[in-house]
C-alpha positions in Angstrom: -35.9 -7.9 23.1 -36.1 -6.4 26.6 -33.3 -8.9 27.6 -31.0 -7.9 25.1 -31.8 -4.0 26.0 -30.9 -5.0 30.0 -27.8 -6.9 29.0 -27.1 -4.2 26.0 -26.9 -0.8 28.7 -24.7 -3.4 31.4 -21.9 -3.7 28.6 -18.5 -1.6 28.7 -16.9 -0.6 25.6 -13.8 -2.6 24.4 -11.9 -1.8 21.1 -9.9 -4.1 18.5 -8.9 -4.2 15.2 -9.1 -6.4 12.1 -7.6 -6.6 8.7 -9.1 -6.3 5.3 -9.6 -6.1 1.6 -11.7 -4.5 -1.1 -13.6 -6.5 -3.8 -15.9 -6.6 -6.6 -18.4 -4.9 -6.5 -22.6 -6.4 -6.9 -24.9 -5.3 -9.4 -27.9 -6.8 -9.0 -30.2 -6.6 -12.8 -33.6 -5.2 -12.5 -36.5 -6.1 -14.0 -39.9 -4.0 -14.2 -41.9 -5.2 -11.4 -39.6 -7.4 -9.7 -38.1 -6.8 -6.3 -35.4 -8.8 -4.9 -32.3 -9.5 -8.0 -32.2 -13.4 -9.5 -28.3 -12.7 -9.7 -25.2 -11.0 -9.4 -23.4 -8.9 -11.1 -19.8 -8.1 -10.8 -18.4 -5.0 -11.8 -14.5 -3.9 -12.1 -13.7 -0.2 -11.7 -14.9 2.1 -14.6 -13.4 4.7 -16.5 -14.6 7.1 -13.7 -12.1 5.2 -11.3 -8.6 5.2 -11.1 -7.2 1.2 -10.4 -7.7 0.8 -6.6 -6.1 -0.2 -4.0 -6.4 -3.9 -3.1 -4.9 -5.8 0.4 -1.4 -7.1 -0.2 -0.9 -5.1 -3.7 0.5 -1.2 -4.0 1.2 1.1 -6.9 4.3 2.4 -5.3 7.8 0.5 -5.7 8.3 -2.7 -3.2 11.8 -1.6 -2.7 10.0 1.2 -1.1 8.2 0.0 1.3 9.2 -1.0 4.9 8.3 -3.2 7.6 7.6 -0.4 10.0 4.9 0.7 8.1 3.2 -2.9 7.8 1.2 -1.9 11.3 0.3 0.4 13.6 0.4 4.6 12.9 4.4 4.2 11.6 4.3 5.8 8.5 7.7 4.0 7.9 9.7 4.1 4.3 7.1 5.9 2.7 7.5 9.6 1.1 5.0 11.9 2.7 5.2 15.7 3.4 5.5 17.4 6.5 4.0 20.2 6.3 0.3 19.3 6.0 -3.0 21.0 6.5 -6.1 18.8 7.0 -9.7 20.9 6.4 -12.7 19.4 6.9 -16.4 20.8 5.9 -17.9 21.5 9.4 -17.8 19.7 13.4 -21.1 20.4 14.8 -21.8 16.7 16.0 -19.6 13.6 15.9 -20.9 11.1 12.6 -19.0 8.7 9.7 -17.2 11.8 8.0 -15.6 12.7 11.8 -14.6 8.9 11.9 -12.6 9.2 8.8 -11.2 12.9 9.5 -10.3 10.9 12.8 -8.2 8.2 10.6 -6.8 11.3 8.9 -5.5 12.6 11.9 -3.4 9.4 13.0 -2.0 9.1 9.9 -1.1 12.6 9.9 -0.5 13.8 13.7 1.5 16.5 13.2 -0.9 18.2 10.5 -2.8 21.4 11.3 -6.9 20.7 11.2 -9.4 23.6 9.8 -12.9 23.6 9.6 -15.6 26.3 8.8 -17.0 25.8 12.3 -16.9 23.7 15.6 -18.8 22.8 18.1 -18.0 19.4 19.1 -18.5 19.0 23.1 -15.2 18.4 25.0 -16.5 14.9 26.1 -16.4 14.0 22.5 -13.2 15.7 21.3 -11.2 12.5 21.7 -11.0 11.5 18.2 -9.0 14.7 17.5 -6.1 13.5 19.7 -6.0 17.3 21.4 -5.8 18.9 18.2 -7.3 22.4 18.3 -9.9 23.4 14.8 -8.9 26.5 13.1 -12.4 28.1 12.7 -14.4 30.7 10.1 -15.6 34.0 10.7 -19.1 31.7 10.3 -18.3 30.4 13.5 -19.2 34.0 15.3 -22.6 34.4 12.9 -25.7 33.9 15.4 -27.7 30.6 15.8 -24.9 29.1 13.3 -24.5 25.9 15.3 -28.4 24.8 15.0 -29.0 26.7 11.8 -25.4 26.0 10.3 -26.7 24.9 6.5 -28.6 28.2 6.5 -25.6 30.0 5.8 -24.5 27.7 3.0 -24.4 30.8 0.6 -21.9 32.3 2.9 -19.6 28.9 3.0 -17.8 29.6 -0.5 -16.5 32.8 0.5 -15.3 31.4 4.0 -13.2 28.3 3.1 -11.8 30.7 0.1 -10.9 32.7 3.8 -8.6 30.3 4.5 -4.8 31.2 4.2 -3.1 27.6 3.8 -0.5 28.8 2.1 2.4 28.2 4.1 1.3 24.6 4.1 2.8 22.0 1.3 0.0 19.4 1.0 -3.5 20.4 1.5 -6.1 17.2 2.8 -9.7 18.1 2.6 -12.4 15.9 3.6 -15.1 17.1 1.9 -18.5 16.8 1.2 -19.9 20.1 0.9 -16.9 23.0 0.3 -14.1 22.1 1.7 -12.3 21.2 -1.3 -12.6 25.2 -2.3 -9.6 26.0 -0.4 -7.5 28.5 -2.1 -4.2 26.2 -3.3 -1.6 27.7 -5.2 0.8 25.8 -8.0 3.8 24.7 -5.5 1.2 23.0 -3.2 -0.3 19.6 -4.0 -4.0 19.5 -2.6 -5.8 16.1 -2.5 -9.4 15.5 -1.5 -10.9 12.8 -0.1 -14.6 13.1 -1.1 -17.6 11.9 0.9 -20.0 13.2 -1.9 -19.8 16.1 -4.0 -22.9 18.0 -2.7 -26.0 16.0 -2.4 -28.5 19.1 -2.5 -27.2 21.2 -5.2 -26.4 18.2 -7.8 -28.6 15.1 -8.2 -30.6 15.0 -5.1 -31.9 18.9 -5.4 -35.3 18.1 -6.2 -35.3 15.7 -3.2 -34.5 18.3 -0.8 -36.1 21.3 -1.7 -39.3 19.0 -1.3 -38.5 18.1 2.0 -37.5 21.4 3.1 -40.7 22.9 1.5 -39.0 24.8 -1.0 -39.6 23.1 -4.1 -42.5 25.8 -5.6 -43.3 29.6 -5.7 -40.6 32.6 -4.7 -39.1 30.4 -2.2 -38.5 27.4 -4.4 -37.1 30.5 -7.1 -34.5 32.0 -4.9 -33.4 28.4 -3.5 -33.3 27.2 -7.4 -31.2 30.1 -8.9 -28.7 29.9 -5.1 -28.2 26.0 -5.5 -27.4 27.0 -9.4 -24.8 29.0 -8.0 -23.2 26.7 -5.8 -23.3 24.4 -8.6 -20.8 26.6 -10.4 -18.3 27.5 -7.9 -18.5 23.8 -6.9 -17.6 22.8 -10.8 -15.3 25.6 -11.1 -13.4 24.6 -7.8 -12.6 20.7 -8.5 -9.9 21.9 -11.3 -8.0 23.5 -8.0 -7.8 19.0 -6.6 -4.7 17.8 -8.0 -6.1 14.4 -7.1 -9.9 12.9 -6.1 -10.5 9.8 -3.8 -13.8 8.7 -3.1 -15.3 6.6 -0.4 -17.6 3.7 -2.8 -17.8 3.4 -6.7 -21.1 4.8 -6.3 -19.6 8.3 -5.3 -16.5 7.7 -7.9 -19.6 8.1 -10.5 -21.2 11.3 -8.7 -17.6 12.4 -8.8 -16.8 11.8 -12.7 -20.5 12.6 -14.1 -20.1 16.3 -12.0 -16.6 16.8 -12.2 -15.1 14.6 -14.8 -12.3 13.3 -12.7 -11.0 9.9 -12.2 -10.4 8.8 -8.1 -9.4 6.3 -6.2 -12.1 4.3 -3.6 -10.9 4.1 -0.4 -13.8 2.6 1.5 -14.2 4.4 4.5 -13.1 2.8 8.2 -15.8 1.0 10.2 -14.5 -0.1 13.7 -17.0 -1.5 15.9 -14.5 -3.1 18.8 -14.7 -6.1 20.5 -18.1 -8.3 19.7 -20.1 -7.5 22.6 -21.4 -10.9 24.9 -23.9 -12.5 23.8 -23.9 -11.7 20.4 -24.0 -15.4 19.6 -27.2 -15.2 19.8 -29.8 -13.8 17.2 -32.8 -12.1 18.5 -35.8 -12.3 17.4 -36.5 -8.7 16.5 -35.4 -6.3 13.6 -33.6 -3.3 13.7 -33.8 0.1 12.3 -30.4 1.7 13.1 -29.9 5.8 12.0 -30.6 9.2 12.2 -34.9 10.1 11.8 -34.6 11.8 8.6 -36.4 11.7 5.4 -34.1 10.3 3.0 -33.8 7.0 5.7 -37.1 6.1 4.9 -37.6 4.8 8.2 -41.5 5.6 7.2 -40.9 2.8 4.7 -39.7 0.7 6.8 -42.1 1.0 9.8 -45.2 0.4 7.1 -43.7 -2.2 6.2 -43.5 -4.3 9.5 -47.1 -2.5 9.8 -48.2 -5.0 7.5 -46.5 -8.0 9.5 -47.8 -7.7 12.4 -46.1 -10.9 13.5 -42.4 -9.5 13.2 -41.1 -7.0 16.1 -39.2 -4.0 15.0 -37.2 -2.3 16.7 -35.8 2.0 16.2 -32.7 3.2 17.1 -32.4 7.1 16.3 -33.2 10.5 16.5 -34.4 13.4 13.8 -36.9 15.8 12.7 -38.9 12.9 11.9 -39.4 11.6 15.1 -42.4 12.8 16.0 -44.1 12.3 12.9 -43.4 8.3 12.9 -44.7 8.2 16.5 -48.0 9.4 15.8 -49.1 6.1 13.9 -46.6 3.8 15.5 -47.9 0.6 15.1 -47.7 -2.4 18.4 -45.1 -4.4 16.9 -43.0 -1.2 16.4 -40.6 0.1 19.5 -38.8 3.3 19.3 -35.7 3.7 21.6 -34.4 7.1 19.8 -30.9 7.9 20.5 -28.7 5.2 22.3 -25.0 4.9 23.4 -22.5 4.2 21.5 -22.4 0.4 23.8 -26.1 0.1 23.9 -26.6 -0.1 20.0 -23.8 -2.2 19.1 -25.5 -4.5 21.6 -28.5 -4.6 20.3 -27.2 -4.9 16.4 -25.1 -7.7 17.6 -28.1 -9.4 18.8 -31.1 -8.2 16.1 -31.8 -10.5 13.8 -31.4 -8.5 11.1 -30.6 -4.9 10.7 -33.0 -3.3 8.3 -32.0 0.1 5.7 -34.0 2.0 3.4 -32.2 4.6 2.3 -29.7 5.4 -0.7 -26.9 5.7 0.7 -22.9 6.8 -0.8 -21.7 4.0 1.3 -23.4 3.2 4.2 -21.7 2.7 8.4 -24.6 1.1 9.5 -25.2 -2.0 7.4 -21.1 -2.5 7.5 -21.4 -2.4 11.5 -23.9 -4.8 11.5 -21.9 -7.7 9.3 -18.6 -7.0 11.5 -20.9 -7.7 14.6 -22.5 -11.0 12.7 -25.7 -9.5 11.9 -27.4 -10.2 8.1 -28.9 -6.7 6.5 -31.9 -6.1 4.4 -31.3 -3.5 2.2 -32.3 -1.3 -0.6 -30.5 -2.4 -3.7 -28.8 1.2 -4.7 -26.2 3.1 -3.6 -23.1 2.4 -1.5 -25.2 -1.0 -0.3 -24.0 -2.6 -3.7 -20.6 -2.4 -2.5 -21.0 -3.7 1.0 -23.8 -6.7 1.1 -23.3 -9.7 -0.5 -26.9 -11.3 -2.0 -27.9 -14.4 0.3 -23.7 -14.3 1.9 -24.4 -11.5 4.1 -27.7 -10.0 3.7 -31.0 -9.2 0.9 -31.0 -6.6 -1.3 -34.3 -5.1 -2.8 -34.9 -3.2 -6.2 -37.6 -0.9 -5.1 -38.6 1.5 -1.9 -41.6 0.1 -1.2 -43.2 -1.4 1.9 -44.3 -4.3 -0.8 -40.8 -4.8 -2.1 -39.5 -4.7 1.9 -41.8 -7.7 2.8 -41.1 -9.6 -0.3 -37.2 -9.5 1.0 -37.8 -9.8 4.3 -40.1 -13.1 3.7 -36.8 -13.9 1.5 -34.3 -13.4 4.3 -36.1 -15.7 6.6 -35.9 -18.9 3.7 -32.0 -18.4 3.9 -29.6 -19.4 6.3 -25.6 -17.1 7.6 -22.8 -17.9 8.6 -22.1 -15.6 11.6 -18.1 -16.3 10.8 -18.9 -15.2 7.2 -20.6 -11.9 8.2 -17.7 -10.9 10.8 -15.2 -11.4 8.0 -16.8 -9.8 5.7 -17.3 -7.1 7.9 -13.3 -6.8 8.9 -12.4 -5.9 5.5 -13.5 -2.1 6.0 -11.3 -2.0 9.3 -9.5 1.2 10.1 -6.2 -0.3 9.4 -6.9 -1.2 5.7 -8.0 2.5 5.4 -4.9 4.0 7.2 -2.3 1.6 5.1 -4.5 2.5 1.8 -4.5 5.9 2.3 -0.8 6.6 3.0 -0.2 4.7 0.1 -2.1 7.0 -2.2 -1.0 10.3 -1.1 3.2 9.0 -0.7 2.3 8.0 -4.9 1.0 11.3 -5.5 3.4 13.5 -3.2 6.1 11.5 -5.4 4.6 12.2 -8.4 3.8 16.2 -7.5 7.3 16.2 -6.0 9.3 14.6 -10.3 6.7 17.3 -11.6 7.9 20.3 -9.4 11.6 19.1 -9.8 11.4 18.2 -13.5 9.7 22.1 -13.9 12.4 23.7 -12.0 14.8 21.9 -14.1 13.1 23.3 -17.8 13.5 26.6 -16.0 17.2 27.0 -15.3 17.8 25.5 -18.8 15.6 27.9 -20.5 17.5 30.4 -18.2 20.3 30.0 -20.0 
């Protein structure tokens, strides 16, 4: 491993790009007891979904399309507005939401970009292409960039702040409140949603144990504030003229909450050129993501506790750091936080990339098949959508260090295709995003703009 670490830090970024489609998506069936699925699944979209999008296929007219917007940032023959305002939740560090609000951006440069705060250092700013954040009064409230999700009962009342009202579409990227921006009935707002919230719908129990607020007056005030969210947050979807989601596993958050149909748009994952070497398989795991409870990184490093043969190696940082070091066992290394260069290295070269958490889609594990790296991972979540059993990786049914070895000792009886993995991989490339995504708001602007024009037309003839 320490070669690949020397190599890994010597290596210079490079960037390309790749093309790609969406698929079916794998439901493994689980039985009591059993950890790893005896077969697939495959699922079409559900009544929660609207039909997506699929590589070489549109909703819109042919006649209306163009060659100019086949590639690159042209958004060619199709209908969009000009007059757009993008809002997204909050920019205290860069992360996979900033990637897609960074896809937003090019395919809408001339749009104006909100957020409820920002503190993104300059060195980092790049993805915003010099665009400056229209902030919150939150962003002048003390300690708000450590202590931001402290002031969640605050957030409502500051997107509803927000005058975007000389604006005629409205973008939000949202995952917390950012789809509670006031509209009005002339503007057409559509959201692309990471999640509805996490911590106020089905994963409150989950954090208010973490956060130690799950019993006595504490757990009570944080029980009847999340109950409150969870009203404004139902109350608000009716103002999104149109949901899109980033898996089928948040398209069925998004309908059991809000009972509203969307359209999955798998989020972009470029990783750039393969970096050298990455022929080559090492012989150690990897643990790639941020040191927080819901990871189960804990899992994961028990697991390999037991098999003591197998190196694993840690990429991250978190709260939970210093916890997992306390016990760390030999065949365990923790790196913590690594460049950008440095950890696409070393997933290019791990033998497999290891992930215990539930995720709504998952970077990580997509990364590491674009880079020719098999995952092992827990069988729920946006993982379904994104790892093909025994083509590109192992699923398993349970979070359990006893379910983890069982697919681990799995994952070393099969065999990959490195060439299968990458394209696999390519499919969630930024330009399949971009061209999916301009497709879906040109066929609602469309749509908005024959409503608005068929309403003004009722209205002179009831006129006279």
């Amino acid at each position: 491993m320490t070669d690949h670490l020397n190599r890994a830090q010597s290596l210079e970024p490079k960037k390309t790009e790749g093309l790609g489609e969406e698929g079916s998506v794998c439901f493994p069936e689980r039985e009591a007891g059993v950890c790893l699925p005896d077969k697939r699944v495959f699922q079409r979209a559900g009544p929660e979904t609207e039909m997506p999008f699929f590589w070489g296929k549109t909703a819109l007219d042919p006649q209306a399309r163009c060659a100019a917007q086949e590639e690159g940032l042209d958004n060619g023959c199709l209908p969009l507005p000009k007059k757009v305002a993008i809002i997204h939740d909050w920019l205290p560090e860069v992360g996979g939401a900033e990637m897609v609000l960074a896809e937003l951006v090019k395919v809408f440069p001339q749009a104006a970009l909100f957020s409820l705060i920002d503190f993104i250092p300059e060195a980092e700013r790049g993805f915003l292409k010099g665009k400056s954040v229209q902030t919150t009064f939150l962003q002048q409230l003390p300690a708000v960039r450590r202590f931001y999700r402290s002031y969640l009962p605050l957030m409502p009342l500051a997107v509803e702040h927000i005058d975007l009202s000389s604006y005629e579409m409205i973008l939000s990227s949202s995952y917390a409140v950012a789809k509670g921006v006031i509209t009005g009935p002339e503007q057409l707002h559509l959201c692309y949603c990471h999640s509805p919230i996490r911590y106020a719908w089905d994963q409150q129990e989950q954090y208010l144990l973490h956060s130690g607020n799950a019993s006595g007056l504490k757990g009570f005030i944080a029980r009847a504030l999340l109950h409150y969210i969870r009203i404004w947050d139902s109350r608000t979807s009716n103002g999104v003229d149109a949901f899109a989601t980033n898996s089928r596993f948040v398209a069925r958050r998004v309908w059991r909450v809000y009972r509203r149909r969307s359209r999955v748009i798998y989020p972009p994952v470029e990783i750039g050129a393969v970096p050298e070497g990455s022929g080559e398989s090492g012989s150690y795991y990897l643990s790639l993501g941020r040191l927080v409870p819901y990871k189960r990184v804990d899992l994961i490093i028990e697991a390999f506790r037991r098999m003591p043969d197998r190196e694993l190696v840690v990429i991250g940082e978190g709260p939970e750091r210093a916890r997992l070091e306390k016990s760390l066992p030999k065949n365990v290394t923790m790196l913590g936080r690594q460049s950008r260069e440095v950890v696409l290295a070393l997933l290019s070269a791990a033998r497999a990339l290891v992930f215990a958490a539930e995720e709504d889609f998952g970077i990580a594990p997509v990364e590491a098949q674009a880079l020719g790296t098999p995952v092992i991972a827990y069988g729920k979540g946006g993982a379904l959508e994104t790892v093909v059993p025994t083509k590109t990786g192992v699923l398993f049914l349970e979070q359990s260090a006893e379910c983890l070895i069982q697919a681990v000792k799995e994952f070393e009886n099969l065999s990959f295709d490195k060439r299968v993995l990458r394209e696999h991989g390519a499919r969630f490339a930024p330009e399949r995003f971009r061209r999916q995504l301009r497709e879906w708001v040109s066929d609602k602007w469309t749509r908005f703009q024959a409503r608005e024009e068929k309403a003004k037309m009722r209205g002179v003839s009831e006129a006279f």
